[in-house]
VMD Tcl script that draws the C-alpha trace (Angstrom):
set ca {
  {104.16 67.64 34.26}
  {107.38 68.23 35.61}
  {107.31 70.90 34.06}
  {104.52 72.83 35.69}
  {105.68 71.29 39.18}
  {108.63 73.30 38.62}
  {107.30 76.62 38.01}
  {104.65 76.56 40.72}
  {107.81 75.76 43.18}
  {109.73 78.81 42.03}
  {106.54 80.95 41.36}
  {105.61 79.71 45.33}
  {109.29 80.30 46.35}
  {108.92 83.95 45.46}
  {105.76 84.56 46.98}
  {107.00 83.71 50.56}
  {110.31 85.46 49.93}
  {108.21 88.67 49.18}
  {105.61 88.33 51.91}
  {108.66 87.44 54.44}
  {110.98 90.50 53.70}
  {108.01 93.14 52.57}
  {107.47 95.51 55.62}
  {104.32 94.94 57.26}
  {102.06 97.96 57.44}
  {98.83 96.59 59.41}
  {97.24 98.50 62.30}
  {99.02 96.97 64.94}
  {102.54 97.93 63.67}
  {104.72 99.26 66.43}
  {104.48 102.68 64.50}
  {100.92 102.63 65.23}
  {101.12 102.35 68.67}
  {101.44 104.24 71.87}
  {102.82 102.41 74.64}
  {100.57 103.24 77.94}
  {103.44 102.61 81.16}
  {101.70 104.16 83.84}
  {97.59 105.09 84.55}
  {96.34 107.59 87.09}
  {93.20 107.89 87.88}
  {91.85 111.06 89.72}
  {88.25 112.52 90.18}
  {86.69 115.80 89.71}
  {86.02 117.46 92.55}
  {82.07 118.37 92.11}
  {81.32 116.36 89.30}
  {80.81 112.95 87.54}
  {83.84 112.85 85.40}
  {86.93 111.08 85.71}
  {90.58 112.68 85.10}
  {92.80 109.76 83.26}
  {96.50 110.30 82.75}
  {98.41 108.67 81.13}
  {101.87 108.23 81.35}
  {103.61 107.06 77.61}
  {107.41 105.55 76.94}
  {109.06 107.82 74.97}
  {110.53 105.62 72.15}
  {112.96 107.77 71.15}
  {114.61 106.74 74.41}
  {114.96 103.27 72.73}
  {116.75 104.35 69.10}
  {120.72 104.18 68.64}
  {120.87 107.62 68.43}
  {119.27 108.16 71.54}
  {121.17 110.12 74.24}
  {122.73 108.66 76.92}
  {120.77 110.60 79.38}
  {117.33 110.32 80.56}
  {114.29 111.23 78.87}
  {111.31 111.82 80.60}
  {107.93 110.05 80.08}
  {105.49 111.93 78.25}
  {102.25 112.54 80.62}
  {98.86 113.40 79.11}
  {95.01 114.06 81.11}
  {91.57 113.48 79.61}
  {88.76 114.47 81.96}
  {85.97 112.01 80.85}
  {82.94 110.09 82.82}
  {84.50 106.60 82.75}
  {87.57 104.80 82.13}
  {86.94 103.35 78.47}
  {85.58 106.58 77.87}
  {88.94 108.39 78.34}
  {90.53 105.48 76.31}
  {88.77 106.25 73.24}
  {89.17 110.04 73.56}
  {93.40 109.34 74.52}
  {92.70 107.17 70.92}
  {91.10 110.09 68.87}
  {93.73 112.83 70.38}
  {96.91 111.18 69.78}
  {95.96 109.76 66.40}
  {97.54 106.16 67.55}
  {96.36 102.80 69.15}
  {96.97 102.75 72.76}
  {98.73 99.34 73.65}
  {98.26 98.88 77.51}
  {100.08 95.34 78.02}
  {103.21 97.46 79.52}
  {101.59 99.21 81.76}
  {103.43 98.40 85.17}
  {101.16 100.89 87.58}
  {97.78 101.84 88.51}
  {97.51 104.52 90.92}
  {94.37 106.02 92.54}
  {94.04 108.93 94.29}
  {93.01 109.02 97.51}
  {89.83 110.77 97.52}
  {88.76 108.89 94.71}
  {89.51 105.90 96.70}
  {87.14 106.87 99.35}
  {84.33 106.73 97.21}
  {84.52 103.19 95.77}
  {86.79 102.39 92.83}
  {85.19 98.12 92.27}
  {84.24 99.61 88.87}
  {87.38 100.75 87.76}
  {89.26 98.15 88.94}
  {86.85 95.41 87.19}
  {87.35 96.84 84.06}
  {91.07 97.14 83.99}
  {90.89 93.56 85.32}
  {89.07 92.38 82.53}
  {90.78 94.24 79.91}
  {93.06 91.42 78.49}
  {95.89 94.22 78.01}
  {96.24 95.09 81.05}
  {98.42 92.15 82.90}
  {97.23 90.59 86.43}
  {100.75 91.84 87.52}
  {100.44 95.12 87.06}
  {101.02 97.26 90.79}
  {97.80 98.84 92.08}
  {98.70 102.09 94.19}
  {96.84 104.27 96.10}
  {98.16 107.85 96.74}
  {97.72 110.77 99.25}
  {97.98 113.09 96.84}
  {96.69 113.34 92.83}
  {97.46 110.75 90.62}
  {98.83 112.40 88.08}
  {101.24 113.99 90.56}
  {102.69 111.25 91.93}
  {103.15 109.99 88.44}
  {105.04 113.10 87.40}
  {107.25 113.09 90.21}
  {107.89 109.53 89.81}
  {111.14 109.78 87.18}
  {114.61 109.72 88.97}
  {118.18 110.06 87.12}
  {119.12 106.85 88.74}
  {116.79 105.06 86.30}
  {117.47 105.45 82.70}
  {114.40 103.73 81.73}
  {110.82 104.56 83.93}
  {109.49 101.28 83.54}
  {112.34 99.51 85.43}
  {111.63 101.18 88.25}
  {107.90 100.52 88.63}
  {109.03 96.91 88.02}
  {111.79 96.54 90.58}
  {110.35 99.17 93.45}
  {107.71 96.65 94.48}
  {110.52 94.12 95.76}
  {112.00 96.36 98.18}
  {109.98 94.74 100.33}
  {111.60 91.06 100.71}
  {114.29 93.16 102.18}
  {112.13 96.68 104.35}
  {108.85 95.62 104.95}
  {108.14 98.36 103.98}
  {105.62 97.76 101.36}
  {104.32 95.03 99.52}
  {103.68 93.68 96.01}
  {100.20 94.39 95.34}
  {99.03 93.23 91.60}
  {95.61 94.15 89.59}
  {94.67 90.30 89.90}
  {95.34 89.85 93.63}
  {93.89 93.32 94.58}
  {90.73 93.03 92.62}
  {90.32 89.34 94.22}
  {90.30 90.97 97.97}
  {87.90 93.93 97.04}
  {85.16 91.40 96.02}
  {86.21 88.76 99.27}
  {83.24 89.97 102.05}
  {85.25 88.28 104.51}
  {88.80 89.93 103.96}
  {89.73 93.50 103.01}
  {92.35 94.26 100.35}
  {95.63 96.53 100.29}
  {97.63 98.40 97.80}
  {100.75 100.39 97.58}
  {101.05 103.56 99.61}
  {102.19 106.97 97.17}
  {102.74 109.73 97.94}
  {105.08 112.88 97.45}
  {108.08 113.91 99.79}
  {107.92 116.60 101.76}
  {109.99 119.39 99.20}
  {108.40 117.52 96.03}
  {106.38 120.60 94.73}
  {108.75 123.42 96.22}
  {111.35 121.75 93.83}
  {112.99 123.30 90.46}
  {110.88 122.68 87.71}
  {111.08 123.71 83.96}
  {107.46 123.73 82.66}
  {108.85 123.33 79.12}
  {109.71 120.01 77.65}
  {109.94 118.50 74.45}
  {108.84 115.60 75.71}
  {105.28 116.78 76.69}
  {102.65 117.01 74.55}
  {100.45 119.70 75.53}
  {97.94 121.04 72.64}
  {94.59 121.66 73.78}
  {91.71 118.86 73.07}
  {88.21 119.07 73.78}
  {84.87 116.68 72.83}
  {82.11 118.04 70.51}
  {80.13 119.92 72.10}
  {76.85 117.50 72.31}
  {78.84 115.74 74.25}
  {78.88 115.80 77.51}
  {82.50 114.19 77.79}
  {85.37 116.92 77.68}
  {89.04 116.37 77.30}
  {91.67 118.13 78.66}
  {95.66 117.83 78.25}
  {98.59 117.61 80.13}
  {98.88 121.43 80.21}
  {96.46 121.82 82.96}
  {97.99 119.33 85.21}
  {101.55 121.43 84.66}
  {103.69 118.74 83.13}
  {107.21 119.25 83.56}
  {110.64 118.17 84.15}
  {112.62 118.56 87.07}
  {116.43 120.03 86.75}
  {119.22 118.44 87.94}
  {121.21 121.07 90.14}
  {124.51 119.25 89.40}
  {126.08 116.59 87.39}
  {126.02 114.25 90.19}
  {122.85 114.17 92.19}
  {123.18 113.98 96.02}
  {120.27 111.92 97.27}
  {120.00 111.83 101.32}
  {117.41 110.02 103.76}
  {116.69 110.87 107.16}
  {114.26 109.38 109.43}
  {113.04 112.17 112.04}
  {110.92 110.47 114.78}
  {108.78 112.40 116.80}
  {109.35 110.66 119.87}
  {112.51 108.97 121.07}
  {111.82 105.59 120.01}
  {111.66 104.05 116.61}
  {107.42 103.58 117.43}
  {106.73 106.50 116.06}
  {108.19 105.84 112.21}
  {105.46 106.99 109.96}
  {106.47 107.21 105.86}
  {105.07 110.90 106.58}
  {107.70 111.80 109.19}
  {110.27 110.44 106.68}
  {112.62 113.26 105.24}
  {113.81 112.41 101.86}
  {115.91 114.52 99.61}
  {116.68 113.44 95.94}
  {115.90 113.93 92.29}
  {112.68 111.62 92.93}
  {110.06 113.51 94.01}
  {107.26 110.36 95.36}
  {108.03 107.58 97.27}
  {106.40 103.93 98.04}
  {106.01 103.36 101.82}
  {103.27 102.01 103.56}
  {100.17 100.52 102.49}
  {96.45 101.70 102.03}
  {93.99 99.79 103.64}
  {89.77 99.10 102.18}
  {86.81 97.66 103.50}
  {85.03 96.35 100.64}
  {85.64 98.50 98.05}
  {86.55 101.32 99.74}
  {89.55 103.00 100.94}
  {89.34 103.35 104.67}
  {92.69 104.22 106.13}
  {96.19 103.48 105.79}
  {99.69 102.11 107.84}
  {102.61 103.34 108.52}
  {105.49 101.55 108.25}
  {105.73 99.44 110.80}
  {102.32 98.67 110.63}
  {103.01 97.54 107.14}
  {106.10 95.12 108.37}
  {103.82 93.72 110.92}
  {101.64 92.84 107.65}
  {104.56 91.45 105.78}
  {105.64 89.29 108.22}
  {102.39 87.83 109.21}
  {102.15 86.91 105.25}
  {105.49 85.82 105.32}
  {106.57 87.78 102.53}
  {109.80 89.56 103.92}
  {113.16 87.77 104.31}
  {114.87 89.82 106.51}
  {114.62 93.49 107.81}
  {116.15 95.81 110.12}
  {114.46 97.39 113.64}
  {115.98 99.89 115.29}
  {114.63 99.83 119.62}
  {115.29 101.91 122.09}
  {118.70 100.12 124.52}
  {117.47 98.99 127.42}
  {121.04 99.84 129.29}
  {120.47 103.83 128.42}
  {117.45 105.49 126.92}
  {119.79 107.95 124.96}
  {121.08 104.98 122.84}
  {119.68 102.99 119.88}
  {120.36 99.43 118.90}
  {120.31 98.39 115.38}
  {118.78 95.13 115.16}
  {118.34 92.75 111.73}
  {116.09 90.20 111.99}
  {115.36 87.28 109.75}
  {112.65 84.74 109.82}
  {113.67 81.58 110.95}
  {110.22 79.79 110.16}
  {107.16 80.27 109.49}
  {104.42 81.52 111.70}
  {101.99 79.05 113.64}
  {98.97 80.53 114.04}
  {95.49 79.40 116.10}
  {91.31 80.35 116.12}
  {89.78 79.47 118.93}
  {85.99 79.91 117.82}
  {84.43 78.67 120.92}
  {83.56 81.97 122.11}
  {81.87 84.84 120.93}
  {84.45 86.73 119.76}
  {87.04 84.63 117.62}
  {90.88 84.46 119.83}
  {93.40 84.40 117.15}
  {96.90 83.19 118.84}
  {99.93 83.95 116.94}
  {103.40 82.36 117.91}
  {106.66 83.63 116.03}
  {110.04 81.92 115.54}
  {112.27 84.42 114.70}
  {116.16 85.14 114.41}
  {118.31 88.40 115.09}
  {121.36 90.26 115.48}
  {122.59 93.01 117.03}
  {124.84 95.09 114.11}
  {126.40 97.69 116.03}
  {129.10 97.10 119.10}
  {127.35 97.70 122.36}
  {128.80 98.92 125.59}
  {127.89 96.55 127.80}
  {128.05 98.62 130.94}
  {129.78 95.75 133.07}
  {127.29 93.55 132.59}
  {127.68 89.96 132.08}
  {127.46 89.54 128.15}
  {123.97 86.12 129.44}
  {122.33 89.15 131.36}
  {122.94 91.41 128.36}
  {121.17 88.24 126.07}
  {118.50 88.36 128.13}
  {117.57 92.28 128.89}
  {118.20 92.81 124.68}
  {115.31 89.56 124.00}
  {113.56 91.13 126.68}
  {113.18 94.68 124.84}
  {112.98 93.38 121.22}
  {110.17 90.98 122.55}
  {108.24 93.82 124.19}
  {108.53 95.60 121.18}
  {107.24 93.50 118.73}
  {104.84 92.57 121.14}
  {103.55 95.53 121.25}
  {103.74 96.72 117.84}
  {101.81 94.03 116.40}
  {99.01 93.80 118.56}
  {98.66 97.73 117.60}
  {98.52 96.55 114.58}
  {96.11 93.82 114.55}
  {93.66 95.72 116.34}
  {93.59 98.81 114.16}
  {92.72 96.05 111.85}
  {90.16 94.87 113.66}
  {88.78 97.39 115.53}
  {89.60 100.87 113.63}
  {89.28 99.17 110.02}
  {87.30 95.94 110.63}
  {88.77 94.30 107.92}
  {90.74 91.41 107.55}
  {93.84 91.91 105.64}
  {95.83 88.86 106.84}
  {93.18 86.63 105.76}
  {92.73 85.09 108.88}
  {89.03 84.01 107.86}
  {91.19 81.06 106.03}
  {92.42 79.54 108.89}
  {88.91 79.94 111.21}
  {87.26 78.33 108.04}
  {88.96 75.12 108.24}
  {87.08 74.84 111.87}
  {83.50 74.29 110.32}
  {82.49 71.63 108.87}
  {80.67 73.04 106.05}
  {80.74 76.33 104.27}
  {77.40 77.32 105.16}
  {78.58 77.08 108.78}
  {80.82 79.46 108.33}
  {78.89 81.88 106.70}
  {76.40 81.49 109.69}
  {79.20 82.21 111.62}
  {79.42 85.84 110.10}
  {83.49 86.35 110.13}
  {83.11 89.83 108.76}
  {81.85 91.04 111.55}
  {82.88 89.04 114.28}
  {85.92 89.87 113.34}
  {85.93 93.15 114.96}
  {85.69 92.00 118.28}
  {88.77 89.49 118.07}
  {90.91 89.07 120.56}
  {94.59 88.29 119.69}
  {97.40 86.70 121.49}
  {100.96 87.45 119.93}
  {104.20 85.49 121.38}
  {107.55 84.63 120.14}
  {110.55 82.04 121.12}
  {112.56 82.64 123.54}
  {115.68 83.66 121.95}
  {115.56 85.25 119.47}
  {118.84 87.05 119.71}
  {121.68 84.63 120.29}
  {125.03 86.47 119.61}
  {126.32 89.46 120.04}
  {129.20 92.33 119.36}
  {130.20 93.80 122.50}
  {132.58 96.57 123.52}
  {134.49 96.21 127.86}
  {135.13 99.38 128.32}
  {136.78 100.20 125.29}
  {138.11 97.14 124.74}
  {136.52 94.90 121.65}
  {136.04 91.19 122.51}
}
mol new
graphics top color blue
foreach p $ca { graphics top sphere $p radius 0.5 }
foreach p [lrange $ca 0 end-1] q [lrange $ca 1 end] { graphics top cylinder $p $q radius 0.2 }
display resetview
């Protein structure tokens, strides 16, 4: 007996010693995968089908004998009617699984946008790959554009920057961080509207050096039976490509050029930037149900952030109210959170709105002899007028250019009815575009500053 207990230990022992160390060879093996970073989704002008890009890691970026400078993403284009349509053709064409769980972006185009995108984004909600994290952007150009232009020098690896760009704005304003889950959530709220990420290309983006052969690109021709009515397309069409680097060390500038001679006029379209990266995230796009209605510029977009309290700190630069020529750089910080009111009582809702913020000035003003409490007061003055003004342009574009409530403030008028079906009597959706909106903030806001008597630093 002991006997056979003994040999059925070792015979066991070598059983799990061979299935532990043996290589596994099932489907899902990272050999048999293809590792989807980056979706854009365009449509055909005149017609019913879809173009899908994807945008792959290139592993070879990952192995130890991988250079130490960047490789590109491979980019490849199926024209098909749907979504999972172009997923099983992308399947079929590479001749690997495609494994979506690291994809970091989404990005519509525009004119697709226009025309109602809840199906799209239901399915890639409800594909359990595809993570409720994942950055939703909308773009002013194609897709698969901004996708190509998307790769800079500064990042070694693609997918760190589609993780990390969406945080810029704790510290602009910018932007915002817009996932799949809370996106999709919005499009299907009647009494809201949803927002994504604003693409789009710089100015010099397509005028730039390109070298239309890579190694990195896959670009053989693919195409569908022809029963079918679903054709495939690759990359070449959409010119994949690399951009070259003029020099070893890249100079990357940004200038703002406004229009006017106030900061009001700061659009992420007037913005001049020069660099290896050819797209850039600034502003946000704005829908009405499903659809994509219009967009904001910058400061539009900081007016959003703040009023969802999800920007620590950020810096305004106002026309001095001692000489018109001169700017003052001002960094403000929120010192609490917002208090906001409904008044229902009337026909069209009054939302009040009272800010507490903190500032400083960060460059040394010239006072121009004047005493540093009138100074205080004529610099609050400004800023206040300012923001004043800038955020009730703001709220009613909202209301009255978009009718849709992106701030949510349906939440707070809710909590005046006693049940739900009052509120939905109510009809917030539309009286929403009539609202009337009251914006104030404390009195000081700025409570220090650096000044300069006549030369003199004190």
């Amino acid at each position: 007996m002991k006997s056979v207990l003994k040999w059925f230990i070792i015979i066991m022992t070598i059983i799990i010693f061979l299935y532990a160390f043996s290589s596994s060879y099932y489907s899902q093996n990272i050999d048999h995968l293809d590792y989807v970073i980056a979706l854009g989704i365009d449509k055909i002008p005149n017609s019913d089908n879809l173009s899908v890009t994807f945008e792959f890691a290139n592993l070879g970026s990952f192995s130890e004998n991988a250079s130490s400078e960047q490789t590109e993403p491979i980019i490849n284009t199926i024209i098909a009617p749907t979504i999972p349509n172009a997923l099983t053709i992308m399947n079929a064409y590479i001749g690997k699984q495609l494994n979506l769980s690291h994809c970091k972006v989404i990005a519509f185009s525009e004119d697709f946008a226009k025309t109602g995108i809840l199906d799209e984004v239901s399915f890639l909600t409800h594909n359990i790959q595809i993570r409720p994290t994942t950055n939703v952007v909308i773009t002013d150009c194609n897709a698969v554009d901004y996708l190509k232009h998307s790769t800079s020098s500064l990042e070694q690896v693609l997918t760190k920057y589609y993780d990390i760009f969406p945080t810029s704005s704790e510290y602009t304003g910018y932007t915002s961080n817009i996932p799949l889950g809370r996106f999709y959530e919005n499009l299907l709220d009647k009494n809201s509207g949803a927002v994504s990420i604003l693409g789009s290309l710089v100015e010099n983006a397509d005028s730039k050096n390109e070298n239309p052969s890579s190694s990195n690109s896959q670009n053989p021709d693919v195409s569908t039976p022809s029963k079918s009515n679903h054709t495939s397309k690759s990359s070449d069409s959409n010119n994949t490509s690399k951009k070259e680097n003029e020099s070893t060390e890249n100079t990357i500038t940004n200038t703002v050029q406004n229009t006017r001679p106030d900061y009001q006029s700061f659009d992420p379209k007037s913005a001049i930037s020069e660099g290896d990266r050819g797209a850039e995230n600034m502003g946000l796009a704005v829908f009405k149900d499903d659809k994509y209605v219009g967009s904001l510029s910058t400061i539009e977009t900081l007016c959003y952030s703040l009023l969802k309290d999800e920007v620590d700190n950020f810096v305004l630069t106002i026309t001095s109210p001692f000489d018109e020529a001169e700017k003052v750089d001002i960094k403000v910080g929120d010192l609490s959170q917002l208090k906001t009111d409904i008044d229902i009582s009337k026909d069209a809702p009054v939302i009040n709105i009272k800010f507490n913020l903190t500032a400083e000035v960060i460059n040394v003003l010239d006072n121009q002899n004047t005493p540093y409490d009138k100074t205080l007061e004529k610099l609050n003055f400004a800023l206040k007028e300012y923001l004043t003004e800038e955020f009730k342009s703001y709220l009613y574009k909202t209301s009255r250019e978009y009718n849709s409530d992106i701030n949510e403030f349906y939440k707070i008028a809710k909590r005046k009815f006693i049940t739900n079906s009052d509120f939905s009597n109510y009809d917030w959706a539309n009286k929403y575009e009539a609202a009337e909106f009251n914006v104030e903030f404390n009195e000081d806001i700025i409570t220090t500053l650096i000044i300069r008597h006549e030369g003199d630093r004190v």
